[in-house]
C-alpha positions as CSV (number, residue, x, y, z in Angstrom):
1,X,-41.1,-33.2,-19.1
2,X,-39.3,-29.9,-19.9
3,X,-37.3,-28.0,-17.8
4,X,-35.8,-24.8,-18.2
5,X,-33.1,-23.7,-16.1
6,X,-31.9,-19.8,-16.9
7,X,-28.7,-18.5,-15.0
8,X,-28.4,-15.1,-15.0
9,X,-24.7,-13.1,-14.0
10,X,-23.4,-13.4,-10.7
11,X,-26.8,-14.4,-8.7
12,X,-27.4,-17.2,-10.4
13,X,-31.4,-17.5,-11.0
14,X,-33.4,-20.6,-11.6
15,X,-36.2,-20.6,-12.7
16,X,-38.4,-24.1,-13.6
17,X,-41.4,-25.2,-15.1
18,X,-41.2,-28.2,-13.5
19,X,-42.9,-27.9,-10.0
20,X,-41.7,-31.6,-9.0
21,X,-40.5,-31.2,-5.1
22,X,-37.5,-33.3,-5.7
23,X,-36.6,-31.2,-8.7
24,X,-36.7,-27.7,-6.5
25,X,-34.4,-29.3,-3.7
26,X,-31.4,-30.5,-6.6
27,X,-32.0,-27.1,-7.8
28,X,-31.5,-25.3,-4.3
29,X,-28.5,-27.7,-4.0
30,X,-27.1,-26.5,-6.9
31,X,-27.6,-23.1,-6.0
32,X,-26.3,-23.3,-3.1
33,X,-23.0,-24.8,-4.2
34,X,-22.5,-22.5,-6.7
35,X,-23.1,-19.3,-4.0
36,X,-20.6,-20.9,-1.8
37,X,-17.9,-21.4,-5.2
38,X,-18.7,-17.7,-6.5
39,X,-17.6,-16.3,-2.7
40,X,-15.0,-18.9,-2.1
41,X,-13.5,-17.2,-5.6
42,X,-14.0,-13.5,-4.5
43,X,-12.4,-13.9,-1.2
44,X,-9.4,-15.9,-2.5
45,X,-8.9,-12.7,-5.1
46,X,-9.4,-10.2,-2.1
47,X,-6.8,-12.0,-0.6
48,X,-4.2,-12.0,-3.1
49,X,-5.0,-8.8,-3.6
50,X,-4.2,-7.7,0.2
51,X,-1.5,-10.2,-0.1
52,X,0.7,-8.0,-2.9
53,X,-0.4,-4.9,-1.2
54,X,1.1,-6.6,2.6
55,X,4.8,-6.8,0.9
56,X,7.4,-5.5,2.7
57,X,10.4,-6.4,0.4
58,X,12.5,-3.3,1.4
59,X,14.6,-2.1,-1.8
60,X,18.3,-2.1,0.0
61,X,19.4,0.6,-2.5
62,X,16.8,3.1,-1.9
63,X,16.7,1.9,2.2
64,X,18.5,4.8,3.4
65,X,16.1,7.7,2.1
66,X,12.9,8.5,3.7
67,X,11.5,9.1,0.1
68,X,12.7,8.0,-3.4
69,X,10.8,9.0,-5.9
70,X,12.3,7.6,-9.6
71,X,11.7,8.5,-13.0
72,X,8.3,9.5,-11.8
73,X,6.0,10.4,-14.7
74,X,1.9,11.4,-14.5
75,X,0.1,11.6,-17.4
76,X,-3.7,12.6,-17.7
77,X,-4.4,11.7,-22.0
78,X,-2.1,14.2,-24.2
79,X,-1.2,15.7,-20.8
80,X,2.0,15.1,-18.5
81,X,1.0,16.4,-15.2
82,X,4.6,15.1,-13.6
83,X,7.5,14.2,-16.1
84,X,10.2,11.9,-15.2
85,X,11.0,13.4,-11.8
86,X,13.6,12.0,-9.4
87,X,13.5,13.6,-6.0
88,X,15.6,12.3,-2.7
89,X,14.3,12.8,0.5
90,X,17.0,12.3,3.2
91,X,15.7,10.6,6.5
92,X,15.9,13.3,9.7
93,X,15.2,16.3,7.4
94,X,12.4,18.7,6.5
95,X,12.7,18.7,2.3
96,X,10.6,21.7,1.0
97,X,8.5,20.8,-2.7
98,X,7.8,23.9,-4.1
99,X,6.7,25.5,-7.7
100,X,4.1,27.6,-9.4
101,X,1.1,26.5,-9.2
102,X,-0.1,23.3,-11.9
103,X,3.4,22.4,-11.8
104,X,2.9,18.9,-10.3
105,X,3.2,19.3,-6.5
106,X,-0.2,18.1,-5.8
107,X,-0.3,15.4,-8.5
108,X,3.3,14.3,-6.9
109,X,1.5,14.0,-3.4
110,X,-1.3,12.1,-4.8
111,X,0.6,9.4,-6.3
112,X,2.8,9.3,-2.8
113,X,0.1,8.0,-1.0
114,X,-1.7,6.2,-3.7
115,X,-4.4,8.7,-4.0
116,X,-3.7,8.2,-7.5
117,X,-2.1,5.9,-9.7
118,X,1.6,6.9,-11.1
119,X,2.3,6.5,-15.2
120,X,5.5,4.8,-14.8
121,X,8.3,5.3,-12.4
122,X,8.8,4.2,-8.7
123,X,7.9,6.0,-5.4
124,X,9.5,4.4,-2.3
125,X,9.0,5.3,1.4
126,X,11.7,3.4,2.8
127,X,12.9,1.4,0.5
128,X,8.9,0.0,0.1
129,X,7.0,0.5,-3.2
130,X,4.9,3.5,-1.5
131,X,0.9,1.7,-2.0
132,X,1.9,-1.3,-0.1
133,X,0.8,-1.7,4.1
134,X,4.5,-1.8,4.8
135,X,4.9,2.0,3.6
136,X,2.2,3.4,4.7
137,X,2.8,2.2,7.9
138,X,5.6,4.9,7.7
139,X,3.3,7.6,6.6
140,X,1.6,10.2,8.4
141,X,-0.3,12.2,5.8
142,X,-1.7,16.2,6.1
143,X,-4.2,17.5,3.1
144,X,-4.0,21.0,2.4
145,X,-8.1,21.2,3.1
146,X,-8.9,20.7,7.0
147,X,-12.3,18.5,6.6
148,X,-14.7,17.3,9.6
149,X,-17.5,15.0,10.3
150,X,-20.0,17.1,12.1
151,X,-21.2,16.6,15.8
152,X,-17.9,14.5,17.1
153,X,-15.4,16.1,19.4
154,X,-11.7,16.6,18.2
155,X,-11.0,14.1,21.3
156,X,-13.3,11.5,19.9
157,X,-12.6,12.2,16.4
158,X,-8.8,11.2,16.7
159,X,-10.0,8.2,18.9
160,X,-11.8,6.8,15.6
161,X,-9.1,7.8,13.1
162,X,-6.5,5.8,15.5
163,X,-8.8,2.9,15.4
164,X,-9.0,2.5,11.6
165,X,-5.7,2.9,11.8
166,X,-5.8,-0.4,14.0
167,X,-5.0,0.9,17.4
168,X,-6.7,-0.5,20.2
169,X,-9.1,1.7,21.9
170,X,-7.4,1.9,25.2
171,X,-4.0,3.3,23.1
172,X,-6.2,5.2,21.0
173,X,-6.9,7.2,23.8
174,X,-4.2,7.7,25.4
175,X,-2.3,8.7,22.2
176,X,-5.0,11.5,21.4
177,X,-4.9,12.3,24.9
178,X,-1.0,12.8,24.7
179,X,-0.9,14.6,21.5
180,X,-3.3,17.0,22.2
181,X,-1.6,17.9,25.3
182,X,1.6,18.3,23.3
183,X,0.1,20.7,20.5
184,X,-2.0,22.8,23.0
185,X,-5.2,21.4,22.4
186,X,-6.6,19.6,25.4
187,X,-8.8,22.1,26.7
188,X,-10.8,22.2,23.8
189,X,-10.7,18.7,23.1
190,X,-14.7,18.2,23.6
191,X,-15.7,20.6,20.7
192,X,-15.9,19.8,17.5
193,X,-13.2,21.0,14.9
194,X,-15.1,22.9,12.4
195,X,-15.7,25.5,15.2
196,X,-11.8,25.9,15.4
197,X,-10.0,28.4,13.9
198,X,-7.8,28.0,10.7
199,X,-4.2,27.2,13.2
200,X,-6.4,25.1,15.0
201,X,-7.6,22.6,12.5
202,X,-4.1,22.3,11.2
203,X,-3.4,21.5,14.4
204,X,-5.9,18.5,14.6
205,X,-4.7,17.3,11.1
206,X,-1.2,16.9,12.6
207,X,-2.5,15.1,15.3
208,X,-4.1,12.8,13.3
209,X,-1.1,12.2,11.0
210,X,1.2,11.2,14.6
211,X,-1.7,9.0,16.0
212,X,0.9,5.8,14.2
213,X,3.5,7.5,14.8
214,X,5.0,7.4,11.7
215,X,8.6,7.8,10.7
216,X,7.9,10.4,7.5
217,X,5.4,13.4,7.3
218,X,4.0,14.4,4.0
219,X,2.0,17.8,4.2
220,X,0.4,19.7,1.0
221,X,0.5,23.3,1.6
222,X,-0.3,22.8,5.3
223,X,0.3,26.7,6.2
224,X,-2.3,28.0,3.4
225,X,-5.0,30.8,5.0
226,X,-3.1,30.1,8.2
227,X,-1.8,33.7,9.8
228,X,1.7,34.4,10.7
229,X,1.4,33.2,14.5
230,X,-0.4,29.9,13.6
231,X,2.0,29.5,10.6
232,X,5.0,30.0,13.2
233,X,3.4,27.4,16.0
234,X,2.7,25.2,13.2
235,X,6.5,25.0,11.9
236,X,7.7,25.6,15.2
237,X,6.0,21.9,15.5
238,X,7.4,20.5,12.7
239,X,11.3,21.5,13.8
240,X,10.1,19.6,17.0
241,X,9.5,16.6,14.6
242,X,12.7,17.0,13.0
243,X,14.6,16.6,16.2
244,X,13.0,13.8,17.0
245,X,13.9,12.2,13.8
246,X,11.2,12.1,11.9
247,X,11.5,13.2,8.1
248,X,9.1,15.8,6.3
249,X,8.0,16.6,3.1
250,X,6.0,19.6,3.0
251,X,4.8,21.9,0.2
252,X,4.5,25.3,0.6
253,X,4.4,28.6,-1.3
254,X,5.6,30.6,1.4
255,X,9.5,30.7,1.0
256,X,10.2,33.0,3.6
257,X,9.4,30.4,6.0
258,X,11.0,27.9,4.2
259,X,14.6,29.6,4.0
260,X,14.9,29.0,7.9
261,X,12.9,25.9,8.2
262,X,13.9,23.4,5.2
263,X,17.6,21.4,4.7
264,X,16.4,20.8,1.2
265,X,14.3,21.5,-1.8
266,X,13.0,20.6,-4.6
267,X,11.6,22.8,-7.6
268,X,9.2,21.3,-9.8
269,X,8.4,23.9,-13.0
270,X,6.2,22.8,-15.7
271,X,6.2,19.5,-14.5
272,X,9.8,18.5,-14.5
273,X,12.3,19.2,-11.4
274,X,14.8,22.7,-12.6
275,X,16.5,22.0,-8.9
276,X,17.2,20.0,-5.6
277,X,19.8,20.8,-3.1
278,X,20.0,22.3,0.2
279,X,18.3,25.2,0.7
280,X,21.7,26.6,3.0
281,X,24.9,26.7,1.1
282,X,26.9,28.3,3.9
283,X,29.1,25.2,4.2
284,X,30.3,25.8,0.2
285,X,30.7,30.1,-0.1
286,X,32.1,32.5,2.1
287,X,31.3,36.1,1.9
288,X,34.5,38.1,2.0
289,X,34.7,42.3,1.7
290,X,37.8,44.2,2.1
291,X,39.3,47.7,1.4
292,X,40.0,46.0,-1.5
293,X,38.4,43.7,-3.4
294,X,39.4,43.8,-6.7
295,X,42.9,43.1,-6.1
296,X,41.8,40.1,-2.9
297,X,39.8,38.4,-6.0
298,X,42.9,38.6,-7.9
299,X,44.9,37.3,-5.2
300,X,42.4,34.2,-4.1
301,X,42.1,32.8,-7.9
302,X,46.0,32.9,-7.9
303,X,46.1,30.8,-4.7
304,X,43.5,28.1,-6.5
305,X,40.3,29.9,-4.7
306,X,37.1,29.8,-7.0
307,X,35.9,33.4,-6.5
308,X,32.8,35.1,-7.7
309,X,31.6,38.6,-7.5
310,X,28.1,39.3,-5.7
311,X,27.7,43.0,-5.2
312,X,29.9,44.5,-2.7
313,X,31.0,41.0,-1.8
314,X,33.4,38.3,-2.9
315,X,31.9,34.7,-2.6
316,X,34.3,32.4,-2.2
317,X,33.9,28.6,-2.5
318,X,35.4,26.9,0.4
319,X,36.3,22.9,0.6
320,X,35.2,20.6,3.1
321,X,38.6,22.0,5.1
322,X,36.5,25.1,6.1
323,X,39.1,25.8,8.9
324,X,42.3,25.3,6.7
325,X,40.9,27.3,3.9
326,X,39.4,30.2,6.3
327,X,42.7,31.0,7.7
328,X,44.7,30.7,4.3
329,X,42.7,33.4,3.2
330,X,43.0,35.4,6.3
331,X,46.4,34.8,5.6
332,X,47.2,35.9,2.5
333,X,45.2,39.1,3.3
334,X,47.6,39.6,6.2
335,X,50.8,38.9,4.0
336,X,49.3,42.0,1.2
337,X,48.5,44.2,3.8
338,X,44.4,44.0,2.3
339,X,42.2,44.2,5.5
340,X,39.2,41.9,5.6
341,X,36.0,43.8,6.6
342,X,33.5,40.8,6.4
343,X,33.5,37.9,6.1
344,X,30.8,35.0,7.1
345,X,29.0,32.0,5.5
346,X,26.7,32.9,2.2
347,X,23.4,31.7,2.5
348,X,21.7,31.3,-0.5
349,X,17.9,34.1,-0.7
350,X,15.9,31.2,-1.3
351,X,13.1,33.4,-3.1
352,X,15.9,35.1,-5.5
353,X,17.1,31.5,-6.0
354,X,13.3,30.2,-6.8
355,X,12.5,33.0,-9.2
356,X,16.2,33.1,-11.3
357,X,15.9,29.0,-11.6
358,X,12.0,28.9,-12.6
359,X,12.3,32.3,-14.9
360,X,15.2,30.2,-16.7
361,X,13.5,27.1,-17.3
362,X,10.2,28.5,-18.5
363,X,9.5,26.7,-21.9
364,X,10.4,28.7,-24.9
365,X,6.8,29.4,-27.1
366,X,6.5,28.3,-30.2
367,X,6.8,30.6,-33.0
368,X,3.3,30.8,-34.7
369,X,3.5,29.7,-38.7
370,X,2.9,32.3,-41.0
């Protein structure tokens, strides 16, 4: 008697010649037990695959930031989309990313919230490695594209993204309930959000992103096509955020708005960060005119003042003593007889800043060989 017995990848086919009954049942046995190993082996592996990505070992030295991103680096092939970047976010502020296009902004984003998968480097939200549950449990996330299943309400649209995001359906509810109320869009709350206007599906992304109500905010270009009023109500929102304590990271192109909405920035050129700092430096400079400034600069650098010329203005770097150092100069204005004509906190044009810093770190070309 021959019997042939062929197993073949993962589903394990038998096949026999022999058509003895007790034959077929040890082979149906056998098969069995070997289906019940094969899934016994993929669920341990899903498991300790959920299992590293359920850490929440907090990293005490990077616990106090909202975001740390470390020696961040990108690479697709020859090219480096990101280059060993290190960018802060504190926690309670709105940090502005911004940069010429193909600089990395996106690409930074992406690797945030494990859309993609970072070269080297660490990204924390936290203190947590950024892909694991603990993170993203911090996270509320807002694309730059506003996409919608057809035929489902914006109510019962935010009702299913709450679920997923393992909210039971009576607090799924009343959280969309609640948040629509807040941004102004209960009465339209039965209609489905492709029909909305371009401020109004912005709108419905942020209330998706505060259906967990996360601790950080990270939105990619959320104002693009939006026009100035929906652009206003939408950042208008976001200082509302701030106040509550929340952190955002938001890129944007338009600086304008980000002069008098972001604490900080970060300028990513050609892949590597040129700058980060706060985007108002009124607490450092002073802008000082008088009837006579040539001789008032002369004066401040003799009394140990750091004075620069801007203009028809002196800028003059004051110390965390703003009130000490404010009437000391007032002072020694009084004692020459020099009469102060201005004089007010210097706030840095963040578009003049963006354009001088990326102009000076644009990559020299390479001179072509002869």
């Amino acid at each position: 008697m021959v019997q042939k017995i062929n197993f073949a990848h993962q589903n394990q086919i038998f096949k026999s010649e022999d058509t003895n009954e007790d034959n077929k049942q040890h082979l149906e046995v056998q098969k069995k037990e070997l289906s019940k190993s094969n899934k016994v082996s993929f669920k341990s592996r899903l498991n300790r695959i959920f299992n590293i990505h359920k850490g929440n070992k907090i990293n005490q030295e990077y616990a106090d930031y909202a975001i740390y991103i470390k020696d961040f680096t990108k690479q697709f092939r020859k090219f480096k989309a990101v280059d060993n970047a290190t960018i802060k976010v504190k926690k309670g502020t709105i940090h502005g990313f911004i940069g010429p296009n193909g600089s990395g902004k996106t690409t930074t984003i992406k690797c945030l919230i494990s859309a993609m998968v970072p070269t080297s480097g660490q990204l924390l939200i936290h203190g947590q490695d950024s892909w694991t549950v603990g993170a993203k449990k911090h996270v509320g996330y807002i694309p730059e594209a506003a996409r919608f299943p057809r035929k489902i309400s914006a109510y019962d649209y935010l009702i299913s993204m709450a679920q997923i995001s393992g909210i039971s359906v009576k607090d799924a509810k009343l959280r969309a309930e609640n948040i629509l109320k807040d941004l102004g869009l209960w009465e339209k709350r039965k209609h489905n959000p492709n029909a909305y206007s371009s401020g109004m599906k912005k709108k419905v992304l942020l209330a998706q992103s505060l259906l967990n109500d996360p601790d950080v905010l990270i939105l990619d270009e959320p104002a693009a096509n939006l026009d100035p009023t929906a652009r206003t109500e939408l950042f208008n929102e976001l200082r509302k955020l701030r106040e509550q304590g929340k952190s955002v990271f938001i890129s944007s192109h338009i600086l304008s708005e980000l002069q008098t909405l972001a604490d900080e920035i970060t300028i990513l050129n050609y892949s590597k960060v040129v700058f980060q700092g706060p985007v108002n430096q009124s607490d450092s400079k002073y802008q000082v005119s008088t009837n006579d400034n040539k001789k008032f600069k002369k004066i401040l650098i003799a009394a140990k003042f750091h004075v620069e010329t801007d203009e028809e203005y002196l800028l003059v770097k004051i110390s965390e003593r703003t009130d000490i150092d404010l009437n000391k100069i007032m002072a020694l204005a009084l004692k020459e007889k020099i009469t102060i004509t201005f004089l007010k906190p210097y706030i840095v044009d963040l578009q003049e800043m963006y354009e001088k810093i990326v102009m000076e770190n644009r990559p020299v070309p390479k001179e072509r060989e002869r």
